[in-house]
DSSP file (Angstrom, degrees, kcal/mol; ACC not computed):
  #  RESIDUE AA STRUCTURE BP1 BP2  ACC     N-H-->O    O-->H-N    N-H-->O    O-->H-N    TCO  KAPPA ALPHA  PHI   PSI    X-CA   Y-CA   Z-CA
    1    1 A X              0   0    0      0, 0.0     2,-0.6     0, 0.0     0, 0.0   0.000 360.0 360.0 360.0 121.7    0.0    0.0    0.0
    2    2 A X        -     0   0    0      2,-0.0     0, 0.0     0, 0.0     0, 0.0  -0.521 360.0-167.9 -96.5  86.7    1.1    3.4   -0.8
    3    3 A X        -     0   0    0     -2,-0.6     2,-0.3     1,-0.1     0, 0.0  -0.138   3.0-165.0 -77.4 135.8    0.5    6.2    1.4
    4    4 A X        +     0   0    0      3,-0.0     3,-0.5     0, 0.0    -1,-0.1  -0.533  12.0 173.0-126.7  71.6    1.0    9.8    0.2
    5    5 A X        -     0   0    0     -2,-0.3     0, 0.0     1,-0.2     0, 0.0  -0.407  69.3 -13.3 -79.5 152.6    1.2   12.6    3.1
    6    6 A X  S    S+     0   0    0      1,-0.1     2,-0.9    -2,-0.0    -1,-0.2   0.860  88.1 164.7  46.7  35.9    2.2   16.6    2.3
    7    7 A X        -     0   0    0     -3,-0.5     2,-0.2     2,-0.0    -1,-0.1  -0.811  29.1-160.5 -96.3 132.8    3.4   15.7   -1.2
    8    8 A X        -     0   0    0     -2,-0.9     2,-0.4     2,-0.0    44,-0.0  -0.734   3.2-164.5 -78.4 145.7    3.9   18.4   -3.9
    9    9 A X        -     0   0    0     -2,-0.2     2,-0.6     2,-0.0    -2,-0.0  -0.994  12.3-160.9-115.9 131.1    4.0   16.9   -7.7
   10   10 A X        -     0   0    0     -2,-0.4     2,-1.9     3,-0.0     3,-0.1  -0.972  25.9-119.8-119.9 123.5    5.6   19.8  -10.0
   11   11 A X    >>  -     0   0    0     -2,-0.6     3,-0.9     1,-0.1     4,-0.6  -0.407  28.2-168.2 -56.1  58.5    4.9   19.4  -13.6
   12   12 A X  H 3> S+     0   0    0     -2,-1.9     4,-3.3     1,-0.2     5,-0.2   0.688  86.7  60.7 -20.5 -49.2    8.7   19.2  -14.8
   13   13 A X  H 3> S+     0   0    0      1,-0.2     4,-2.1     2,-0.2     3,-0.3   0.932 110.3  37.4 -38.2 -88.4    7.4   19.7  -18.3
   14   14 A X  H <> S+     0   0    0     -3,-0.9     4,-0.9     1,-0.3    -1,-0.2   0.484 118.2  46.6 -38.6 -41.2    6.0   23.1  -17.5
   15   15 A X  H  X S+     0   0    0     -4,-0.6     4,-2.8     2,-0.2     5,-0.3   0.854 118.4  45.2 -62.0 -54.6    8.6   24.3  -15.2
   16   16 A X  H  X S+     0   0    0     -4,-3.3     4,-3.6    -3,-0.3    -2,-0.2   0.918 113.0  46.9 -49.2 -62.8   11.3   23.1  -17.8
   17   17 A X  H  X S+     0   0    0     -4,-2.1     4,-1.2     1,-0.3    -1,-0.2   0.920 113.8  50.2 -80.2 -57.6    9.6   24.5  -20.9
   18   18 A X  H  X S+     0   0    0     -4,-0.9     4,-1.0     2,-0.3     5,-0.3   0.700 114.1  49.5 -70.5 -26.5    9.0   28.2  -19.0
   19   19 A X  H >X S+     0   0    0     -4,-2.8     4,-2.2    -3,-0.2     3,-1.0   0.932 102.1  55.5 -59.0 -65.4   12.5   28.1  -18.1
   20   20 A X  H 3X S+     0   0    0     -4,-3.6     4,-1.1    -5,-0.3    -2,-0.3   0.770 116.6  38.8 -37.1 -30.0   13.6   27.4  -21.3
   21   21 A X  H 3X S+     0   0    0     -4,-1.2     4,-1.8    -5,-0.2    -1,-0.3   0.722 110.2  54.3 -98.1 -21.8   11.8   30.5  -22.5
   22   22 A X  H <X S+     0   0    0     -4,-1.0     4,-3.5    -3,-1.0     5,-0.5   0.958 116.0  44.9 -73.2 -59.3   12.5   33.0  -19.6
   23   23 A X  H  X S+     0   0    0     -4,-2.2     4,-1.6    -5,-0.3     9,-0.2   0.871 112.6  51.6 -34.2 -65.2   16.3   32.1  -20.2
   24   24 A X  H  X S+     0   0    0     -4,-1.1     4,-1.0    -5,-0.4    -1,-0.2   0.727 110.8  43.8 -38.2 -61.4   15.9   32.4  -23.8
   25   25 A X  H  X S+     0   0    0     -4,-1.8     4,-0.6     2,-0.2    -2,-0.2   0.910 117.5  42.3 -42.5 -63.4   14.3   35.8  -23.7
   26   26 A X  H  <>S+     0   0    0     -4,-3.5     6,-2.1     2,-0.2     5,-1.9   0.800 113.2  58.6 -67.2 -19.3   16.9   37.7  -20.8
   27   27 A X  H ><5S+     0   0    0     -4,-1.6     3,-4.1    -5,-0.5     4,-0.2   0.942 111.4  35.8 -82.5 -89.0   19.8   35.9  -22.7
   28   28 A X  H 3<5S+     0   0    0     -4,-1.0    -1,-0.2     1,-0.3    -2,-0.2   0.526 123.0  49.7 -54.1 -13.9   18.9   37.7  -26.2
   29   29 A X  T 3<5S-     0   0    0     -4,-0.6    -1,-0.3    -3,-0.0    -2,-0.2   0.243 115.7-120.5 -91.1   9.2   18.0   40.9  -24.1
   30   30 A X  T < 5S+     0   0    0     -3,-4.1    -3,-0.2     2,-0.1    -2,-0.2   0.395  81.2 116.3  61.1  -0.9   21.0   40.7  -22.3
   31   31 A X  S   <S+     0   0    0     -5,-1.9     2,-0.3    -4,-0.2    -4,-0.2   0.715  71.9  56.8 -73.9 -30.0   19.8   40.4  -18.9
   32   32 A X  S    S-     0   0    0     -6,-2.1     2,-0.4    -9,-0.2    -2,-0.1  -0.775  72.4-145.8-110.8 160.6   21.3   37.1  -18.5
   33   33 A X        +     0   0    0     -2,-0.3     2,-0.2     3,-0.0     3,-0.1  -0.929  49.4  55.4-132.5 140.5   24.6   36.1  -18.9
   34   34 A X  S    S-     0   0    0     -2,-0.4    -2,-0.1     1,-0.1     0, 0.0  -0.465  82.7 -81.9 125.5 166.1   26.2   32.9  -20.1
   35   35 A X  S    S-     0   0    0     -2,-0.2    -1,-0.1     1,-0.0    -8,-0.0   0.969  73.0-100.6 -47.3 -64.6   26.1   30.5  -23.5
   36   36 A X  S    S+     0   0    0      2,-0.1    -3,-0.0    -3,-0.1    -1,-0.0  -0.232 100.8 100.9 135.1 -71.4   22.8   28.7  -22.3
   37   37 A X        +     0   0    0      2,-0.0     2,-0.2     0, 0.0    -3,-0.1   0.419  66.9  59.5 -63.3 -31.9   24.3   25.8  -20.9
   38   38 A X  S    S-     0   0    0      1,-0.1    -2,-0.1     2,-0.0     2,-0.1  -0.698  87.6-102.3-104.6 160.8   24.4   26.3  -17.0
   39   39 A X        -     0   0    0     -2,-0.2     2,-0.4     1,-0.0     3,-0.1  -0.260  15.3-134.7 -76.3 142.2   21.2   27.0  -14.8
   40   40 A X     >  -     0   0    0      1,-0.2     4,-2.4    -2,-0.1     3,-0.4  -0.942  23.2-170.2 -96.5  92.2   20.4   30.2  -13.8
   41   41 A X  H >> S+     0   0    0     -2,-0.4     4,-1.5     2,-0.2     3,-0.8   0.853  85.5  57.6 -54.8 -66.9   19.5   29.2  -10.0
   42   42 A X  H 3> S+     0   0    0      1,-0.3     4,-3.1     2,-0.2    -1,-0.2   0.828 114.3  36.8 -12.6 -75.2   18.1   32.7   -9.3
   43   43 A X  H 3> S+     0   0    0     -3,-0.4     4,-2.7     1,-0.2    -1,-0.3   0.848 110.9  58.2 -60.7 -38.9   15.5   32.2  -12.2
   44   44 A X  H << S+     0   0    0     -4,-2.4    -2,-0.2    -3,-0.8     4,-0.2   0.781 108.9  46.6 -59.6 -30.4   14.8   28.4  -11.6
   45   45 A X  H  X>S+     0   0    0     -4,-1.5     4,-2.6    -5,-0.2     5,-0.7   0.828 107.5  60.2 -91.8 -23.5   13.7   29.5   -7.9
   46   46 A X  H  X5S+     0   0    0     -4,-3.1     4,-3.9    -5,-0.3    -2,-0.2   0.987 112.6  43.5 -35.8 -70.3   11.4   32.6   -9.8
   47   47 A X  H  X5S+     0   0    0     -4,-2.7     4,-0.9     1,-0.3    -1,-0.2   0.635 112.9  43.1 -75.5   0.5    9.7   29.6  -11.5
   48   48 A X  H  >5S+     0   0    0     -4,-0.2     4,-3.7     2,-0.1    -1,-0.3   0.836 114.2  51.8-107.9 -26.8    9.1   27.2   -9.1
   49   49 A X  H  X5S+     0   0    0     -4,-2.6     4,-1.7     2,-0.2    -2,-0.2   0.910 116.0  41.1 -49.6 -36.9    7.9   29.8   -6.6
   50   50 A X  H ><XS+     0   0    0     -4,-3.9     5,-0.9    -5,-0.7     3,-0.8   0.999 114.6  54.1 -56.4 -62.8    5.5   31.2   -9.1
   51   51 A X  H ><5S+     0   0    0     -4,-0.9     3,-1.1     1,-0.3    -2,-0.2   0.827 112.3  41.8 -36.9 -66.6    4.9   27.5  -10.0
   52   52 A X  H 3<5S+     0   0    0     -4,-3.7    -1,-0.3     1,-0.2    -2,-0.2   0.960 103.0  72.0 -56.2 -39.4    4.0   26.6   -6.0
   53   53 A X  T <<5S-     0   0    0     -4,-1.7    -2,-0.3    -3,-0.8    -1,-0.2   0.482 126.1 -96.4 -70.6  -8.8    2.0   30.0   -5.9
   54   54 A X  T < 5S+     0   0    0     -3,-1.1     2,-0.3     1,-0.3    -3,-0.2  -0.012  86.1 122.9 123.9 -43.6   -0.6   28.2   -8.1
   55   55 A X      < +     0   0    0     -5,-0.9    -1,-0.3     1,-0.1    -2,-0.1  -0.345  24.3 168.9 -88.7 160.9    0.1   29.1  -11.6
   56   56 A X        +     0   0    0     -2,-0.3     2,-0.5    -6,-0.1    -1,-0.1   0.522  45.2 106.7-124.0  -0.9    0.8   26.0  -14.2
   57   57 A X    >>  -     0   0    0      1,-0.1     4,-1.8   -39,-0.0     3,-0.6  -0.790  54.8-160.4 -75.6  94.5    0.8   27.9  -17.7
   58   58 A X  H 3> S+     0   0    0     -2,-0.5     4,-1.4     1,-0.3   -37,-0.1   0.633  90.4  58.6 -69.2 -10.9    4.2   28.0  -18.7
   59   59 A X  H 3> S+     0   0    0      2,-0.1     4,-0.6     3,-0.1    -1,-0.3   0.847 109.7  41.8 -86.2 -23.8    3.6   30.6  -21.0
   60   60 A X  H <> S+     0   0    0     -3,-0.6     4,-1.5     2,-0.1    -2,-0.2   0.853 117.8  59.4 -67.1 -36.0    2.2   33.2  -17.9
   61   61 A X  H >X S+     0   0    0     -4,-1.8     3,-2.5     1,-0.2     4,-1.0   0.940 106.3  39.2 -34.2 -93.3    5.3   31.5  -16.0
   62   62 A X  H 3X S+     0   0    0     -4,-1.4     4,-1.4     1,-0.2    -1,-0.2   0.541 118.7  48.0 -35.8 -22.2    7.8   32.6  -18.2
   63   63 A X  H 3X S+     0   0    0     -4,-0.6     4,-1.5     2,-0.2    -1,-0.2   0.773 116.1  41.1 -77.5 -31.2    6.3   35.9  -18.6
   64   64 A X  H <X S+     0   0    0     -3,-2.5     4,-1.0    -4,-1.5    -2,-0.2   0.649 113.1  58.5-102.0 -34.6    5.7   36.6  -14.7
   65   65 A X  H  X S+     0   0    0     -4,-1.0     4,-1.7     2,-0.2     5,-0.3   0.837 108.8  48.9-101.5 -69.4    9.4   34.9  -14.1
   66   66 A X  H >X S+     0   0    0     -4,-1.4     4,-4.2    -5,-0.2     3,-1.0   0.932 112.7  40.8 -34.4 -71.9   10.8   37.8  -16.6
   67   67 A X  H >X S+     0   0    0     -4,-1.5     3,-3.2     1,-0.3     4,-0.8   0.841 112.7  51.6 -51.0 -91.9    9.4   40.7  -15.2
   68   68 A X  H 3X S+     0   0    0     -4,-1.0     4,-2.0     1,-0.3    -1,-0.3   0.458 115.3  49.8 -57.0 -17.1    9.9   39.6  -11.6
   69   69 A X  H << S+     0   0    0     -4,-1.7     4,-0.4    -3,-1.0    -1,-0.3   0.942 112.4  46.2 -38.0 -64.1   14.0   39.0  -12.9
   70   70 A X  H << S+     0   0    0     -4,-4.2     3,-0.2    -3,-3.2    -2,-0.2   0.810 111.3  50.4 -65.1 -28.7   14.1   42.3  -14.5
   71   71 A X  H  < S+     0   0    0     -4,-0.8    -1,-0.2     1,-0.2    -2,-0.2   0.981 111.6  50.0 -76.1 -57.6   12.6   44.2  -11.5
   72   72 A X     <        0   0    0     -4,-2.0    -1,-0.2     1,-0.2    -2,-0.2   0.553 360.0 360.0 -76.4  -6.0   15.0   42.6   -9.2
   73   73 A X              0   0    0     -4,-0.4    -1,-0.2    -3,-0.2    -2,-0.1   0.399 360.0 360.0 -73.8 360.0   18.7   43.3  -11.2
């Protein structure tokens, strides 16, 4: 039997794919820095705090995960 207390499930997909576009976007705006290849920790915790907060649209993610980027550099 499997019992399941306090568990979160996060939609990797959703998180993944709204990274991938928040990145994508501050990297070509300049806001971010790097090639693409390493994690931006900063931005990853944007989207899973957004992500906990309720929303699951990865395109309002990424969008809501920009702004709150740009507002905080």
């Amino acid at each position: 039997m499997l019992i399941e207390r306090d568990l979160q499930v996060m939609n990797f997909d959703a998180v993944g794919e709204a990274y991938a576009i928040a990145a994508n976007y501050l990297r070509r705006s300049g806001a971010l820095s790097g090639d693409g290849i390493e994690t931006n920790n900063r931005l990853l915790e944007i989207i899973v705090e957004l992500y906990y907060g309720g929303e699951h649209n990865r395109i309002k993610l990424a969008n809501k995960a920009i702004t709150r980027f740009q507002v905080n550099c």
